[in-house]
LUMZAZA-743083 format. One record per residue: residue number from 1; residue in three letters; x, y, z of N, C-alpha, C, CB in turn. Coordinates in Angstrom, 2 decimals. Glycine has a CB too. Example, Ala and Ser with C-alpha at 12.3 -4.5 7.8 and 13.67 -1.06 7.14 Angstrom:
<pts>
<pt k="1" r="ala" n_x="13.19" n_y="-5.69" n_z="7.80" ca_x="12.30" ca_y="-4.50" ca_z="7.80" c_x="13.20" c_y="-3.30" c_z="7.80" cb_x="11.31" cb_y="-4.47" cb_z="9.05"/>
<pt k="2" r="ser" n_x="12.85" n_y="-2.25" n_z="7.08" ca_x="13.67" ca_y="-1.06" ca_z="7.14" c_x="12.90" c_y="0.03" c_z="7.87" cb_x="14.08" cb_y="-0.60" cb_z="5.72"/>
</pts>
This chain:
<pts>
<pt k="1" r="unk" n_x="122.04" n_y="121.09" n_z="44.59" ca_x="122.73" ca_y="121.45" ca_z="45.81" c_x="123.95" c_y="122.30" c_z="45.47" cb_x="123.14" cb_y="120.19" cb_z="46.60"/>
<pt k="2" r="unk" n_x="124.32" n_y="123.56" n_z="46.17" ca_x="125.17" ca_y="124.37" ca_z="46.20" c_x="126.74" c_y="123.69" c_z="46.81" cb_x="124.50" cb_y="125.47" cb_z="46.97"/>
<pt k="3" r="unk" n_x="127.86" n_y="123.95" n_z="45.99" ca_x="128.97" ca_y="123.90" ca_z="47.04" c_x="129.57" c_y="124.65" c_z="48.39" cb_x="129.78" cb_y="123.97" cb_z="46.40"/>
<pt k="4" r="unk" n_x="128.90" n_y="125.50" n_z="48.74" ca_x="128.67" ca_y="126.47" ca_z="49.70" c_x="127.49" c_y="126.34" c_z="50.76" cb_x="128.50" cb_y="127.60" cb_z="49.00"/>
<pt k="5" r="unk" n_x="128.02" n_y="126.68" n_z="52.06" ca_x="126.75" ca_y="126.84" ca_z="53.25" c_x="126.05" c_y="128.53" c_z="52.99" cb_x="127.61" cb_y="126.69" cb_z="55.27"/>
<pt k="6" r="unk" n_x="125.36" n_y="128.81" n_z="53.00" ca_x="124.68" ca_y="130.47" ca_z="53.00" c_x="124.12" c_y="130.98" c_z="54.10" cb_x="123.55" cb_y="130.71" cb_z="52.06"/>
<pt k="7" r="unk" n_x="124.71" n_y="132.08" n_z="54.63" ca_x="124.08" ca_y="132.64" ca_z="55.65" c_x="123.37" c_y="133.71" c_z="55.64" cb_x="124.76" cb_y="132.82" cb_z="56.39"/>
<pt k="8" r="unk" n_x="122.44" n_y="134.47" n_z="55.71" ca_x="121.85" ca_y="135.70" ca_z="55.33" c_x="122.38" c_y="136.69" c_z="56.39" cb_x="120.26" cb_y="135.62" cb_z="55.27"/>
<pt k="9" r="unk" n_x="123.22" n_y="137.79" n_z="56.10" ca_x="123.00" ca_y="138.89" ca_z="57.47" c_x="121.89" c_y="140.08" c_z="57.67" cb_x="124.30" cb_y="139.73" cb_z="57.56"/>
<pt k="10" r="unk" n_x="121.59" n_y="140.36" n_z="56.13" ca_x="120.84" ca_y="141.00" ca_z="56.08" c_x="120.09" c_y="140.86" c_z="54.77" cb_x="121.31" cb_y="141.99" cb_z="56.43"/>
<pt k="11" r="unk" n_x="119.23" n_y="142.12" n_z="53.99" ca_x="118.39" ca_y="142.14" ca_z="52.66" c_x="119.79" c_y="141.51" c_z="51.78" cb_x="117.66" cb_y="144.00" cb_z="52.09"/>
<pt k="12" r="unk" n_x="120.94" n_y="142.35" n_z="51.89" ca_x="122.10" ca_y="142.60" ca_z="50.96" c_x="122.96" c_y="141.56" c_z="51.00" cb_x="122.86" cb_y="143.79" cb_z="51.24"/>
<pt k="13" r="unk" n_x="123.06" n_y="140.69" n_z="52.03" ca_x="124.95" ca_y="140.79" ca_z="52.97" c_x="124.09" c_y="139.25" c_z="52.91" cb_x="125.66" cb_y="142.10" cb_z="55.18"/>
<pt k="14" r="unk" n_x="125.30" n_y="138.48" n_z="52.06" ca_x="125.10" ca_y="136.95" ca_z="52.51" c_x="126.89" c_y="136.49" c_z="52.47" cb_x="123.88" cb_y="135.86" cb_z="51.13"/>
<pt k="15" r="unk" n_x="126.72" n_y="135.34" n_z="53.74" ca_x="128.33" ca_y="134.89" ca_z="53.71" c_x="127.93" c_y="133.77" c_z="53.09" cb_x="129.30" cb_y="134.66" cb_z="55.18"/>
<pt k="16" r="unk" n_x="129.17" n_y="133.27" n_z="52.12" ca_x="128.76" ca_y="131.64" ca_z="51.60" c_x="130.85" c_y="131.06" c_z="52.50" cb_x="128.42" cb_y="131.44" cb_z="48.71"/>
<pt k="17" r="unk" n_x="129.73" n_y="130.04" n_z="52.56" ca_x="131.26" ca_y="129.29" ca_z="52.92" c_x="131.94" c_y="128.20" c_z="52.22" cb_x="131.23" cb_y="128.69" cb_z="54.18"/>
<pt k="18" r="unk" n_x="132.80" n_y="128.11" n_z="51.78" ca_x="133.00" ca_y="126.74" ca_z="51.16" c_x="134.36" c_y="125.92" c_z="51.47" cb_x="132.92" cb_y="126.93" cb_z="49.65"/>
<pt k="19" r="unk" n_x="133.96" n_y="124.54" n_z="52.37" ca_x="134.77" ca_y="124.15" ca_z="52.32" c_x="135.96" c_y="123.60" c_z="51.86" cb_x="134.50" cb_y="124.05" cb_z="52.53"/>
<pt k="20" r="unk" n_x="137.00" n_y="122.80" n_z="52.58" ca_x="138.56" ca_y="123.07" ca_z="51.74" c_x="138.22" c_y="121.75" c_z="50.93" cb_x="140.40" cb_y="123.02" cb_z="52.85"/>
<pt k="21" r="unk" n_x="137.63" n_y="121.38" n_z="51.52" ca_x="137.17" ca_y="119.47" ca_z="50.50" c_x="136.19" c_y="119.31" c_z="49.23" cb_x="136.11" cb_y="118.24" cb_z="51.66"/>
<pt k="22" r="unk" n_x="135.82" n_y="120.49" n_z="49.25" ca_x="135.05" ca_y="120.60" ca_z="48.10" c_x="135.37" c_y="120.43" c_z="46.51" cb_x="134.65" cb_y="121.69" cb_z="48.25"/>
<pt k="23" r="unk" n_x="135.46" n_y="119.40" n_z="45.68" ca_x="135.51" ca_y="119.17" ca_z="44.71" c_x="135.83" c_y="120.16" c_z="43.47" cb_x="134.64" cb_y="118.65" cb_z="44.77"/>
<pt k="24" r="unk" n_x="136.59" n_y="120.77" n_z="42.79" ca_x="136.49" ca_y="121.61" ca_z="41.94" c_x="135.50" c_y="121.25" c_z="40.31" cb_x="137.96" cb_y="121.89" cb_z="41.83"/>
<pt k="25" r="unk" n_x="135.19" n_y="120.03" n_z="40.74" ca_x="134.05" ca_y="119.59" ca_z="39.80" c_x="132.49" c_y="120.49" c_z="40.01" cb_x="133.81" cb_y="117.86" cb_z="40.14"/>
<pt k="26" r="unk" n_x="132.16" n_y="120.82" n_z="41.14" ca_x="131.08" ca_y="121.41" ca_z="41.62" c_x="131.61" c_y="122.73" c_z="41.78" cb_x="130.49" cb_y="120.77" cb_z="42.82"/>
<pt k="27" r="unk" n_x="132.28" n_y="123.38" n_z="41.67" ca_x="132.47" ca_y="124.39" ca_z="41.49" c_x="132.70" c_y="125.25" c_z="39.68" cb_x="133.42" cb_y="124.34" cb_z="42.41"/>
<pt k="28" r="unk" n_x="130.99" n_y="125.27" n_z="39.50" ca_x="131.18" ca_y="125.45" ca_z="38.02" c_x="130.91" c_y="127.03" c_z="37.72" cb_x="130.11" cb_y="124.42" cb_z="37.14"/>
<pt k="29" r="unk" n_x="131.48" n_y="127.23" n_z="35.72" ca_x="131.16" ca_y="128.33" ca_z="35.69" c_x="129.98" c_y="128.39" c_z="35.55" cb_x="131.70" cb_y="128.92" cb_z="35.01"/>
<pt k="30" r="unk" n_x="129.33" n_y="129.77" n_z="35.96" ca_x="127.84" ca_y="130.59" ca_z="35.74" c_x="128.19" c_y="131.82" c_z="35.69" cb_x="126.66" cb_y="130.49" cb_z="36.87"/>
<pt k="31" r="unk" n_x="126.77" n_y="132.29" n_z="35.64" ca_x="126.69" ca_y="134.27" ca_z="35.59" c_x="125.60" c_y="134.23" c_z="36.44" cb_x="126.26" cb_y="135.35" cb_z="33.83"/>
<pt k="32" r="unk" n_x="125.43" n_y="135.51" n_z="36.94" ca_x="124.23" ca_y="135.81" ca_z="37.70" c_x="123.71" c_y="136.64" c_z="37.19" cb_x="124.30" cb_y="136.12" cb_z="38.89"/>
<pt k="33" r="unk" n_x="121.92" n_y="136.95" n_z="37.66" ca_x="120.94" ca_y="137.63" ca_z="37.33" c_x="121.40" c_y="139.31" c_z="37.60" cb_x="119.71" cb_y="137.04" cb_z="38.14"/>
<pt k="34" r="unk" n_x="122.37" n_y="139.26" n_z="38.39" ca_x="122.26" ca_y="140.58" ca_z="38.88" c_x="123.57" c_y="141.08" c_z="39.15" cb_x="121.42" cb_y="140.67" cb_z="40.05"/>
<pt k="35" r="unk" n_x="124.37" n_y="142.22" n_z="39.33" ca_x="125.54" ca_y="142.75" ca_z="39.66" c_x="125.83" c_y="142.41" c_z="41.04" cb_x="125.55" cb_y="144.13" cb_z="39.41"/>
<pt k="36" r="unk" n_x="126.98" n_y="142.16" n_z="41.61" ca_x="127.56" ca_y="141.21" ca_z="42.62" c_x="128.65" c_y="142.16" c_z="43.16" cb_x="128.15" cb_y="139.68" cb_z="41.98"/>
<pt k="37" r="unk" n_x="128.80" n_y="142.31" n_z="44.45" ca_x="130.03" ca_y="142.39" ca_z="45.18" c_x="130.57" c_y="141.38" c_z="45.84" cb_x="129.97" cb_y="143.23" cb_z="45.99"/>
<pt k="38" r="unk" n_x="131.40" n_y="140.98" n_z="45.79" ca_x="132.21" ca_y="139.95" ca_z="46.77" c_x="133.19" c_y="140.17" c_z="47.46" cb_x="132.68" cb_y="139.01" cb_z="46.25"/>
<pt k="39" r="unk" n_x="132.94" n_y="140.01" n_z="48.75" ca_x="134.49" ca_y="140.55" ca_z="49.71" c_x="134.68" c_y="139.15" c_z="50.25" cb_x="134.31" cb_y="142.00" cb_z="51.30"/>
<pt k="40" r="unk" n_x="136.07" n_y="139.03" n_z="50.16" ca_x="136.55" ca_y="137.99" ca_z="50.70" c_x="137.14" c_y="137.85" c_z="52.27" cb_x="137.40" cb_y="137.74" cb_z="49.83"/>
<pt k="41" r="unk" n_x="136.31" n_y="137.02" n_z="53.13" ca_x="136.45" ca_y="137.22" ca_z="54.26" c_x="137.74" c_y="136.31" c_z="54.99" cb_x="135.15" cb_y="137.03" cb_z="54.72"/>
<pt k="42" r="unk" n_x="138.28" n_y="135.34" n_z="54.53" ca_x="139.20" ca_y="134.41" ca_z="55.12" c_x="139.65" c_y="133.25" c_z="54.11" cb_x="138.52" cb_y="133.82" cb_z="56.39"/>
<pt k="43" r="unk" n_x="140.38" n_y="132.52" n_z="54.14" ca_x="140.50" ca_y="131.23" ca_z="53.30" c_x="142.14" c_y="131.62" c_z="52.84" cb_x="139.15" cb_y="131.06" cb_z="51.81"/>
<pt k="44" r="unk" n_x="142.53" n_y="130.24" n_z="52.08" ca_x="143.99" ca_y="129.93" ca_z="51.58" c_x="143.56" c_y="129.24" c_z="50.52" cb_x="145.06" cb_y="129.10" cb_z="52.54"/>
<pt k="45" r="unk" n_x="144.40" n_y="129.51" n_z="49.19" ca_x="144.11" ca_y="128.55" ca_z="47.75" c_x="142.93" c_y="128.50" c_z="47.15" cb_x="144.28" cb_y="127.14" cb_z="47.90"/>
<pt k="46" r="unk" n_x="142.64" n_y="129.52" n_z="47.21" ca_x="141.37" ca_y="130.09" ca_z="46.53" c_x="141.29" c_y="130.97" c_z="45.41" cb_x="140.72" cb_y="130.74" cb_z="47.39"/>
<pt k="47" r="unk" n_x="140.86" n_y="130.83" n_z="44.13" ca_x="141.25" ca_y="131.47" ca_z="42.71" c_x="140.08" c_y="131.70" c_z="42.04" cb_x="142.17" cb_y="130.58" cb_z="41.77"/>
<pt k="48" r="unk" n_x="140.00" n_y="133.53" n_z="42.01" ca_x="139.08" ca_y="133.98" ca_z="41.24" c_x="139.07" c_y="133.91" c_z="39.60" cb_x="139.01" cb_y="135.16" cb_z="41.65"/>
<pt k="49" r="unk" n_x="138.14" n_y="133.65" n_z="38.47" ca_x="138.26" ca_y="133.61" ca_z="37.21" c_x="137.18" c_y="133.81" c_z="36.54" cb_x="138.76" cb_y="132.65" cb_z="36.87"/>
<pt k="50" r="unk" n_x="137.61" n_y="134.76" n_z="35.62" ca_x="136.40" ca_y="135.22" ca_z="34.87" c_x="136.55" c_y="135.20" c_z="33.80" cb_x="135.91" cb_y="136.31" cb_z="35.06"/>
<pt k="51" r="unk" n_x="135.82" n_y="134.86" n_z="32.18" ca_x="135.80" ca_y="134.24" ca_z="31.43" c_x="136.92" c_y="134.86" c_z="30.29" cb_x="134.49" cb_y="134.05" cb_z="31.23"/>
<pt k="52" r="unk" n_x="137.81" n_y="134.18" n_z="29.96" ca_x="138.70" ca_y="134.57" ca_z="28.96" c_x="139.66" c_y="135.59" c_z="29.87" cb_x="137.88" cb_y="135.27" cb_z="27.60"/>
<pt k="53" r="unk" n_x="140.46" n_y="135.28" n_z="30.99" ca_x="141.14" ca_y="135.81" ca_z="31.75" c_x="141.94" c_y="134.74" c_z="32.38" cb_x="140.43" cb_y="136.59" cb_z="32.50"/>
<pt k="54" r="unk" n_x="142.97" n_y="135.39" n_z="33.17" ca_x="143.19" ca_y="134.10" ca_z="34.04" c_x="143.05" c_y="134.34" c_z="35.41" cb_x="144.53" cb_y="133.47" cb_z="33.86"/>
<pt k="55" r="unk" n_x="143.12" n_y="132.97" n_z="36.31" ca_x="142.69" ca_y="132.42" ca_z="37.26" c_x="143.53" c_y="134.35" c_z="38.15" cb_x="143.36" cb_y="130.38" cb_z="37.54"/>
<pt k="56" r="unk" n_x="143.24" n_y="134.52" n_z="39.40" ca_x="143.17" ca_y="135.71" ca_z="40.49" c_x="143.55" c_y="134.74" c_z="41.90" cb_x="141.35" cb_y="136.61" cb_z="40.57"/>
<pt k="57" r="unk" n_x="144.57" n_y="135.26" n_z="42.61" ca_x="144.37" ca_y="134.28" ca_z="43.79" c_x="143.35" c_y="135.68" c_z="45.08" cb_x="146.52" cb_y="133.50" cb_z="44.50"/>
<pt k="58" r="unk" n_x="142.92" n_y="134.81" n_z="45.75" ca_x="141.74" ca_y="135.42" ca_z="46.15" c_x="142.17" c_y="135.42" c_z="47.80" cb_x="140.25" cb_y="134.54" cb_z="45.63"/>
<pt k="59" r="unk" n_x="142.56" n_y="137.01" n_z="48.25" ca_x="142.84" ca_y="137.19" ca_z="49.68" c_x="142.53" c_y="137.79" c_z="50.21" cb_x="143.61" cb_y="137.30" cb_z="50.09"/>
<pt k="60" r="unk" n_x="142.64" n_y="137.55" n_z="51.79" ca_x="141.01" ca_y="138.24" ca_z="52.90" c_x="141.13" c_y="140.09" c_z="52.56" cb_x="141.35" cb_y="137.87" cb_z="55.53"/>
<pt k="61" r="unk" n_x="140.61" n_y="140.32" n_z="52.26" ca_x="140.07" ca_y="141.78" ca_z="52.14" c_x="140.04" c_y="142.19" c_z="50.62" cb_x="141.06" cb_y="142.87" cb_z="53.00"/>
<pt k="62" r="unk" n_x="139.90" n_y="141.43" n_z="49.64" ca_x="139.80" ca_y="141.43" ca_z="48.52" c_x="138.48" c_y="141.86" c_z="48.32" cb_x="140.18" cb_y="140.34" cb_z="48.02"/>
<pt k="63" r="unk" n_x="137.53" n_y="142.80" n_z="47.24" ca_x="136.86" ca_y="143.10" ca_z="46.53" c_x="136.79" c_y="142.53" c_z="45.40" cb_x="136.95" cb_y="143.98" cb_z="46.50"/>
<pt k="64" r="unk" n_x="135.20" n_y="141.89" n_z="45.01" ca_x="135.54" ca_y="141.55" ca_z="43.21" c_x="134.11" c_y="141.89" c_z="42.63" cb_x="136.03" cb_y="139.55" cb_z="42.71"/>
<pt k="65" r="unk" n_x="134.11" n_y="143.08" n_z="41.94" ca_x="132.80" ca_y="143.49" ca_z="41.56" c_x="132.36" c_y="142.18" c_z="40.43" cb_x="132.86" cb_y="145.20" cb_z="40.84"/>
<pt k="66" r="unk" n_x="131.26" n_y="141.67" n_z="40.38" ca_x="131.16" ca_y="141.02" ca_z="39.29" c_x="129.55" c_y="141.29" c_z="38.43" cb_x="131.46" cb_y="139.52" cb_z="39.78"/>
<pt k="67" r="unk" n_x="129.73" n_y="142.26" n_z="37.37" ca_x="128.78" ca_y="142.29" ca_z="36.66" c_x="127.93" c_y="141.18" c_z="36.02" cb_x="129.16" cb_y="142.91" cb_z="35.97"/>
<pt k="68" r="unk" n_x="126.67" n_y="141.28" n_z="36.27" ca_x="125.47" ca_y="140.46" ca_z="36.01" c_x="125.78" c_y="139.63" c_z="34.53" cb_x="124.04" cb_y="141.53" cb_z="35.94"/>
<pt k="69" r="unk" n_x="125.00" n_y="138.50" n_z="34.14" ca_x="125.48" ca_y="137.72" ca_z="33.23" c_x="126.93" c_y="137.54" c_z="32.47" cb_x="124.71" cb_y="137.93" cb_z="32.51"/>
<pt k="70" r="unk" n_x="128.10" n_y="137.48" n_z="33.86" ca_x="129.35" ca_y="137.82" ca_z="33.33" c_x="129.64" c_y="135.95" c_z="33.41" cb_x="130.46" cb_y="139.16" cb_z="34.39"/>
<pt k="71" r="unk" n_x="130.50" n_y="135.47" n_z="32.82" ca_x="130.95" ca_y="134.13" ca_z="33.35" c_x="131.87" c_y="134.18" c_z="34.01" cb_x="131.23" cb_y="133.23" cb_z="32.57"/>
<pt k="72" r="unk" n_x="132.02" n_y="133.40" n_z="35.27" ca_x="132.85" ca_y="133.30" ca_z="36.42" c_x="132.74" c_y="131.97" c_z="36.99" cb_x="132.53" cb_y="134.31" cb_z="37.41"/>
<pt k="73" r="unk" n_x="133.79" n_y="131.87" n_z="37.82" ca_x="133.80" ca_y="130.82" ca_z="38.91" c_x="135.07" c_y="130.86" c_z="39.46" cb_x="133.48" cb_y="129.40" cb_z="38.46"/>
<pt k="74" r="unk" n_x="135.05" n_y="130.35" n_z="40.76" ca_x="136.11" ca_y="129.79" ca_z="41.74" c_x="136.61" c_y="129.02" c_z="41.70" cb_x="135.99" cb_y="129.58" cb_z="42.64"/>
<pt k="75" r="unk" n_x="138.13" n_y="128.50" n_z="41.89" ca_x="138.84" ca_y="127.42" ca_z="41.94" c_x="139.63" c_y="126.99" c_z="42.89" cb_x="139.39" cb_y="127.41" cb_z="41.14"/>
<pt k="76" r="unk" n_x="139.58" n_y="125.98" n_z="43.58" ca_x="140.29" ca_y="125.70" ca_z="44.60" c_x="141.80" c_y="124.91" c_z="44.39" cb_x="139.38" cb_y="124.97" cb_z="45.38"/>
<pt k="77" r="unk" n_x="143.02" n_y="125.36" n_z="44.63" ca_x="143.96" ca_y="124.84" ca_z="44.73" c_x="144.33" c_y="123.67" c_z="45.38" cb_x="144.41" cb_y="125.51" cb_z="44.95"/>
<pt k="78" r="unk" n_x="144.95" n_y="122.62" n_z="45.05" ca_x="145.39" ca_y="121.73" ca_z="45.97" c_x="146.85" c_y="121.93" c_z="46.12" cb_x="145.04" cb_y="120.37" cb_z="45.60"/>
<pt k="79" r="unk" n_x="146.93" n_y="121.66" n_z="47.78" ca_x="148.85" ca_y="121.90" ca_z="48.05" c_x="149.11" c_y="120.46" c_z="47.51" cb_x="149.67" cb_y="122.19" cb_z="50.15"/>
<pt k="80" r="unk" n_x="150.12" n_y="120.06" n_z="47.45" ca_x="150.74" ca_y="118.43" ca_z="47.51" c_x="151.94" c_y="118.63" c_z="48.57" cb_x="151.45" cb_y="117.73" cb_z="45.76"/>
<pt k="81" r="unk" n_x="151.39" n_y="117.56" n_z="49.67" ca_x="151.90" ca_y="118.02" ca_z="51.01" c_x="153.26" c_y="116.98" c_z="50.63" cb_x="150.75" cb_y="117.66" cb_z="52.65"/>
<pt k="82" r="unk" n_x="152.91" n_y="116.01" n_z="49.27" ca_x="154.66" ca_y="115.37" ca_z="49.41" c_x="156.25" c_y="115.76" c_z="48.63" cb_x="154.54" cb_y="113.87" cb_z="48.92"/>
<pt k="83" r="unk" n_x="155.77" n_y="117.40" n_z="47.72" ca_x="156.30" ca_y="117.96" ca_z="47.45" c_x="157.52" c_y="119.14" c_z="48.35" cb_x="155.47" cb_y="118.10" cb_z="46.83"/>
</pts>
């Protein structure tokens, strides 16, 4: 099971969604089969990272080309609301 809902818009164009409760345990690194665009459509505390780099904070109109068998993954921030 994916940490993300998937929507198809078209051949190309898929939205994934992922909620704010989602575990950063399930959010692991991989690579994909194929070259990737990612536009970022909405969200807060969200961190792009790609392997031997550091973490990217990730905001709505962002682009992130990601070449095929690259290692990557997402990370979700937690606020601490008693700080």
């Amino acid at each position: 099971m994916f940490p993300f809902e998937e929507k198809s818009v078209d051949k190309q164009v898929k939205i994934r969604t992922f909620k704010s409760s989602t575990d950063n345990e399930e959010l692991i690194w991989h690579r994909d089969v194929e070259d990737r665009s990612v536009r970022v459509l909405q969200g807060e505390g969200w961190y792009f990272q790609r392997e031997d780099e550091l973490p990217v904070k990730l905001n709505p109109g962002d682009v992130h080309a990601i070449k095929k068998c690259t290692w990557h993954r997402i990370i979700r921030k937690r606020v601490c609301s008693n700080l």
